[in-house]
Structures are given as C-alpha cells and as structure tokens.
N, C-alpha and C positions, 0 to 999 in steps of 0.2 A: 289325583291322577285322572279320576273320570270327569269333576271337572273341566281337564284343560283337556281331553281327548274330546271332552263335546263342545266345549268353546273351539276347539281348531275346527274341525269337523263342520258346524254350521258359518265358520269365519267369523267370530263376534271377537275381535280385535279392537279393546278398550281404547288402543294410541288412535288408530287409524278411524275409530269412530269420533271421537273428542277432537281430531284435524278434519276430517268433515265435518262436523256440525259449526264447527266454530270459521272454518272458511266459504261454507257452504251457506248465503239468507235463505234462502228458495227451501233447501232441504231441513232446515232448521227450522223453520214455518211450519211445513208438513209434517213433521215427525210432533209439533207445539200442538197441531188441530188435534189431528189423530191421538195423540196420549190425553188428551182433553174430554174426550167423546169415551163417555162412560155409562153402564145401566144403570137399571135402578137400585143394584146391590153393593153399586160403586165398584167393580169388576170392568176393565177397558174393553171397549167394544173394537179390537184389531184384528183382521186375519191375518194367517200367514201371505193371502196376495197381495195384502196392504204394503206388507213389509216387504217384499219382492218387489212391488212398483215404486217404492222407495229409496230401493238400491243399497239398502245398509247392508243387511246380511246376508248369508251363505254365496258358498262361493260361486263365481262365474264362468262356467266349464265349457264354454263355449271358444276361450281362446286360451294362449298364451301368453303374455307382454313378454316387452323387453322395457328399459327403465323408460326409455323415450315416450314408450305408449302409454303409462303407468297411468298419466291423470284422465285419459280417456275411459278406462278400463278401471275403476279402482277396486272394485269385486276380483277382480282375475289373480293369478299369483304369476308371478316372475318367472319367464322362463331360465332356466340354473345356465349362466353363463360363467359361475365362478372368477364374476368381477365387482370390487369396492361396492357398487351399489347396490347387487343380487346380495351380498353377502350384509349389507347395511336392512336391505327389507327383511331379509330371513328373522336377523335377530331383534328387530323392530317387531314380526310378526306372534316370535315366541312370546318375545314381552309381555306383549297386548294380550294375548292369548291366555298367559299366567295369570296377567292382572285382572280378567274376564273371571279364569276359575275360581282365582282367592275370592271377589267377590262373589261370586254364586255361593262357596263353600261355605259362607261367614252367616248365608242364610239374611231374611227378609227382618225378623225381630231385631240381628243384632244394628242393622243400617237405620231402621228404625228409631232404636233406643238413642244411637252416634249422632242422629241428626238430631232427635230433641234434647238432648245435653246439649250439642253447640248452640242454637237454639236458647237454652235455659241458661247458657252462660253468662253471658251479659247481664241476665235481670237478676244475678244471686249476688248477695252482698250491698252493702251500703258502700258509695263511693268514696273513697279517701278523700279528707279536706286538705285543700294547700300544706296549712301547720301542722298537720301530718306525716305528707309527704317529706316535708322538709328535716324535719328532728331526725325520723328513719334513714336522712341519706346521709346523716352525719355519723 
C-alpha cells in the first residue's frame, strides 16, 4: 500500500513511462546518457532537477487537461469529465501505479537475481541433437 501511495504521489506510472520512452528518441537518449553517468562507487550521478527537466516524473500541477491536450501535457492529470477516455486514463494510471509498487516492493536483489536467471538460461544445458528431438516427439 505505501508502495502505490508513493508511486501515485511522485506519478511513476510504469504504462505511461514504457509509452514514452518507447515513442519518445530524444527522451529515450537522455534518460540512456544520464543512467550512464556514474561515480566512482558505481552509484548514478542524477539529481532530482535532472529528472524534472526530463519530464518523467512527478506530477504537473500547473494545469489540468482534457484528453485533447493529453500529449502536450503528459505529466498533468486529466481533468474528471466522467467520459470514455477520463475513465480509460484513470485506470490506465492505477495500473501503472500498481505495477511501479509491486516492483519497488519485490526490492533490488529479487530483479537482480530474475535478470541473471534469464540471462543464465540459455547457456544451461547441452542442446538437444536432431535424433533426439525426433524419438521424444514420437
């Protein structure tokens, strides 16, 4: 739960991050530099104004949208018009939100561990030979 009240909170919406970076070169670039750029104890050299002139997170309390204005704005939240697409970002936003906490809650070891398993998967075992293959599918 505290989790997703601080994923809401700072707006780190997992959907809406992953639809920017993947349609965004320019912001996908910069977020590529900046997580690059590390000290000397391998610790990322980011501040919070990096991430601010980046435009990923927290929210943008400066305005309201409506869906039309959505991709100008994409920090902003929706202003509640209780129509198809307010109600399409709302639960697009919880989503992201949930899928931000479960990650945070699962901790740094366990994403760690998940990545060098998939990783170690491939190179474990000997490959099955054709005459192998073939006797098994009989």
């Amino acid at each position: 739960m505290l989790g997703f009240i601080l994923a809401a909170a700072t707006n780190a919406d997992s959907i809406l991050l992953v639809q920017r970076l993947e349609h965004e070169g320019a912001l996908r670039a910069n977020v590529t530099a900046q997580a690059s750029r590390v000290d000397t104890s391998g610790h990322p050299l980011i501040s919070q104004d990096q991430i601010e002139q980046m435009d990923l997170l927290f929210w943008d309390t400066e305005c309201l949208v409506t869906a039309d204005e959505a991709a100008s704005h994409p920090r902003a939240a929706y202003r509640p018009e209780w129509s198809l697409s307010w109600a399409r970002w709302l639960v697009l936003k919880i989503m992201g939100c949930l899928m931000t906490a479960l990650a945070v809650s699962l901790g740094a070891p366990f994403w760690f561990d998940l990545l060098g398993r998939l990783v170690n998967l491939r190179a474990t075992g000997a490959t099955p030979s054709k005459a192998s293959k073939g006797s098994s599918a009989g």
